[in-house]
N, C-alpha and C positions, 0 to 999 in steps of 0.2 A: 567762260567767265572767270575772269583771276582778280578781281578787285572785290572790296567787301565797301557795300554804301555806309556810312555815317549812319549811324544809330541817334533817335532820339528818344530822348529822357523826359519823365516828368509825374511829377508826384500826386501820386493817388490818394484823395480820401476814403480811408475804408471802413468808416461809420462807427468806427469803436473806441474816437479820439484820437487815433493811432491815424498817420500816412506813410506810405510806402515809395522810396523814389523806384520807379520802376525806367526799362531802357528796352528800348524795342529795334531791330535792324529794320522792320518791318518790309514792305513787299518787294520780294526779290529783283533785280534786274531784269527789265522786259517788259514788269507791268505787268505780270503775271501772278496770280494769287500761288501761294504757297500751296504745296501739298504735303509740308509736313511743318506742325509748331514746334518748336523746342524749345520747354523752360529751363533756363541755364540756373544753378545753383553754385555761388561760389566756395570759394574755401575759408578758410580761418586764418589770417585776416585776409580778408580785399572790402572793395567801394560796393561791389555790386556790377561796374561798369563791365559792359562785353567787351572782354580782350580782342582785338586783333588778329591771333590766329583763330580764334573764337569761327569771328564775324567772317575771315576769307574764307575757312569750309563752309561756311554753312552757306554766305553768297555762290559758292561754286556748286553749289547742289539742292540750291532756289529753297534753302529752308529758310524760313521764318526764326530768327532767335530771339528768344526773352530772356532779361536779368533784372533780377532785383538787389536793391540792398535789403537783408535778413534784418530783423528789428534789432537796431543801435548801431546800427551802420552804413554808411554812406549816405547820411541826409532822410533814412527810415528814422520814425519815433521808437525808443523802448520798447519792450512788453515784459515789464518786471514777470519774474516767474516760467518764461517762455520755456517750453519742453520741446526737442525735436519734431515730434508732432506739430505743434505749431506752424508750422510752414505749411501744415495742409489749407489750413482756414486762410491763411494768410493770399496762397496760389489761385487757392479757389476764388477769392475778391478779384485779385486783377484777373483774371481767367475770364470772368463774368463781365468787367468791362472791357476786354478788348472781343466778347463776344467770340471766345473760343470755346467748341463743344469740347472739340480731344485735344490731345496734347501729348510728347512723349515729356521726360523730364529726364534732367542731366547731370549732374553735378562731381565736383573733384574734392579729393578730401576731407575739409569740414561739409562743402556741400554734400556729400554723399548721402550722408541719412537723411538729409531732407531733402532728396530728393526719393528715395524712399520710403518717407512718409508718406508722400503726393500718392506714390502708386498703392500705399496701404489704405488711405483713406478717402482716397480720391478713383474709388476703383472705376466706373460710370467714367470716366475721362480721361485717366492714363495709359493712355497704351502701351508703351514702354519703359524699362529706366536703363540709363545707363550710369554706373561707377566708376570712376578711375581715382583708384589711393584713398576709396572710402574708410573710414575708421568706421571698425562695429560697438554694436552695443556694449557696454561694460560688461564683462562677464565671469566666473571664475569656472567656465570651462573649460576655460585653456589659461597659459601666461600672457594677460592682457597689456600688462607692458613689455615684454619679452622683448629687446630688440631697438627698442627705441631709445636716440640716443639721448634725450633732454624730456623726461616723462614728468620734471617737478609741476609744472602747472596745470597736469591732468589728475596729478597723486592730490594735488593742492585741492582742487574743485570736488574730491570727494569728499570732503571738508565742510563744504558749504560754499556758498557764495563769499560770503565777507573774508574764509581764508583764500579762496581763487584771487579777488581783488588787494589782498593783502602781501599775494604772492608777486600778484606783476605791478606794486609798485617797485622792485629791484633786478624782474624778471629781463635777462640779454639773452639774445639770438646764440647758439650753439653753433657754430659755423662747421660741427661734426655731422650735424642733422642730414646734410646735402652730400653725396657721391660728386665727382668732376663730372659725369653726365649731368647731373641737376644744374650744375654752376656753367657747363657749357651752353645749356640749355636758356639759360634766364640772361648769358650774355647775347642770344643770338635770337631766333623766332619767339619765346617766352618775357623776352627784357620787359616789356608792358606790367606782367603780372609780380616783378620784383618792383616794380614801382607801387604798383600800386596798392601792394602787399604791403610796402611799406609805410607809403601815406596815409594806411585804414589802419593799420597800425597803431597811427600817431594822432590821430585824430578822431575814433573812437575805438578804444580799449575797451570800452564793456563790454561789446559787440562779441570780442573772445571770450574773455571773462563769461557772460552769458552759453556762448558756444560749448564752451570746456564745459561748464554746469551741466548745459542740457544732455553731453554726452555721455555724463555718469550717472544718470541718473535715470530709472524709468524712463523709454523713449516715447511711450502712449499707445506700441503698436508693436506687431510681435512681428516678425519678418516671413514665420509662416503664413501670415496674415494677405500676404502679395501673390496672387494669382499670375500678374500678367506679366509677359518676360523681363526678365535684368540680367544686366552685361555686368558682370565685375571686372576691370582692368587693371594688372597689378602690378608692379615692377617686384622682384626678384630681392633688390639692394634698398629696397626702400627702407630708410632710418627714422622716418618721420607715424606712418603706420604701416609697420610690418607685415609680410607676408601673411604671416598667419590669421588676422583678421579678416583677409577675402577669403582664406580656405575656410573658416568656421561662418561666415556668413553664408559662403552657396553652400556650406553643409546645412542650414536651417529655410533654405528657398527651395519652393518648390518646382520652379520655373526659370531656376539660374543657367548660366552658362559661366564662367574664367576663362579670361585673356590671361596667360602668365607672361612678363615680359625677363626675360632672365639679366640683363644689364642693365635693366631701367632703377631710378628709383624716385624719389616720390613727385619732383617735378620733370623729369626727363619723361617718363609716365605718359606726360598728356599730347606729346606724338603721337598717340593713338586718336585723340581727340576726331579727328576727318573720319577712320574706318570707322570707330563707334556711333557717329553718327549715322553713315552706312548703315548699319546695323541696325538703329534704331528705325529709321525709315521703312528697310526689308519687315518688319515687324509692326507698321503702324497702322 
């Protein structure tokens, strides 16, 4: 199997005023029910939509993928006040209607911790998680921006909300952020996720603005809190969340394992994407 089907979209009411656009590849090639779900969690910014490389691992290994857009993005309504936690309640809703018991959960980046969440709060139906380029929790255990080359809109967000929103009305891309693997990476198998990075960008800004908030602040769950396996996958050169944030996270799991990748950095990274799936499978 080397082709990924078309994904369909479409937006969930999930009774609390609030809709969810959600995106499903749904049943793999054959006709044959899945034997492994995977909720995809995107980064900060995307639509929500499942990339391309996404959807051909996971068609090549008859898994089932799910995306959504996180609340104020990609055609999701708000949730003024949203905490990383959030995305439990939120998984658990669409979970419930497409009538899934388990599930592993996935996420890159900004999806990281909420993907995270799911496995803290969601314990009864997450089997596994997988990380790549996750940012952790705010912390002053270590130097939490150590490393990172453009840290003003996350210094901004400890702030408050009104100064995060006040910081990306003048906020520009750092084009130090990315290594030449990153930028090789987004000209070649990844181009999908520079697009569309940049159109969730451009077309809902709170959506980070909220992101950046939720991540300094209390996340609602403690990472000791996760029993069941997580993969962290980390590039080496990553200028966007450093290194040191996957060592201090598997140092507070109980159940972690590190992928270190020594020339990756934050989007060259998600090459790894197909084996952690693997992974997450052997595990579910």
């Amino acid at each position: 199997m080397t082709s990924s089907a078309r994904p369909t979209a479409h937006t969930l009411d999930i009774g609390d005023g609030r809709v969810l656009r959600v995106h499903d590849s749904g049943i793999p090639a054959g006709g044959k029910a899945a034997d492994l779900t995977i909720i995809w969690h995107h980064g900060s910014p995307q639509s929500g939509t499942l990339l391309e490389p996404l959807l051909r691992a996971a068609s090549e290994r008859a898994i089932r993928l799910i995306g959504y857009g996180r609340a104020s993005y990609g055609g999701s309504t708000p949730h003024p006040g949203r905490t990383v936690a959030s995305a439990a309640a939120d998984v658990e809703r669409i979970a419930d209607a497409l009538g899934l018991e388990s599930f592993a959960v996935m996420g890159a980046s900004g999806g990281g911790p909420h993907a995270l969440a799911c496995a803290a709060l969601l314990p009864d139906r997450v089997t596994a998680t997988a990380c790549l380029a996750g940012i952790a929790p705010f912390t002053t255990a270590f130097d939490w921006f150590d490393g990172m080359v453009a840290p003003d809109g996350l210094r901004a967000a400890l702030d408050g909300r009104e100064a995060r929103a006040l910081f990306a009305q003048t906020d520009e891309f750092n084009e130090e952020s990315f290594i030449g693997a990153d930028y090789r990476a987004l000209s070649a198998d990844w181009s999908s996720l520079g697009a569309d990075a940049g159109a969730a960008g451009d077309q809902w800004p709170d959506g980070l603005i909220d992101d950046d908030v939720a991540f300094t602040i209390p996340w609602g769950f403690e990472l000791a809190d996760i029993a069941s396996p997580v993969l962290l996958v980390q590039g080496d050169l990553d200028r966007v969340v450093p290194a040191a944030h996957a060592r201090w996270q598997l140092s507070q799991l109980s159940n972690g394992e590190l992928w270190q990748r020594p020339h990756d950095g934050h989007i060259s990274v998600l090459a790894a994407s197909a084996v952690a799936m693997d992974w997450l499978r052997a595990r579910s």
